[in-house]
C-alpha positions, 0 to 999 in steps of 0.5 A: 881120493886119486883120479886114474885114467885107464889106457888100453894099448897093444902092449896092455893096461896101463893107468895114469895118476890124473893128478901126479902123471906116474904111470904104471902098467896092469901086472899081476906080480907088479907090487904097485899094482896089487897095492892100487887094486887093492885101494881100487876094491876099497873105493879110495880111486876113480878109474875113468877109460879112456877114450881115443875119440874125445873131443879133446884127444881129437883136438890135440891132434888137430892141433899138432897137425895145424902146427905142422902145417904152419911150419911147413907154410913158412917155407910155402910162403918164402916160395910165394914171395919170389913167385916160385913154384906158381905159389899165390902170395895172396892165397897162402897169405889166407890159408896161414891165416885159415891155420891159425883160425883153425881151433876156434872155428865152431865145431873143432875139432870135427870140422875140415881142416884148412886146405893147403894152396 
């Protein structure tokens, strides 16, 4: 039995083989589809929605946006370390440190996030 998960977006409904990652979209004359629409109404697939708003899509989120962040303080912390633009080295020092501590603070992802110097 295959596992998909079923993805709803403005251009329509796609599903995804959880376990192969191909990806097809929900045509009624698409072959693919009619032959997984007819193993579905057999039982041989699990459809599973899913949902924008988990833990883990939101936490995949966070985390691209942590590494962002860290990216961009690199750059914060070369300013902070010749004394430009009235960065704290001390502060950015804690904050980097902040972003890094970020995904294993109880409660990710639905905690704040980190606040930039």
């Amino acid at each position: 039995m295959a596992n998909f998960t079923k993805y709803e977006t403005v251009e329509g409904v796609f599903y995804q083989n959880d376990d192969t990652g191909e990806q097809f979209q929900e045509y009624v004359n698409d072959s693919r589809y009619k032959a997984f629409k007819a193993e579905l109404d057999a039982g041989t697939h699990t459809v599973v929605d899913f949902d924008p708003n988990s833990d883990e899509i939101k936490g995949n989120n966070e985390r691209f946006w942590r590494d962002s962040e860290l990216l961009e303080s690199d750059l914060i912390l070369l300013k902070a370390l010749a004394n430009e633009e009235g960065y704290n080295l001390g502060t950015v020092k804690t904050w980097r440190q902040e972003l890094r501590d970020y995904p294993q603070q109880p409660g990710f992802p639905n905690n704040a996030r980190p606040t930039r110097p």
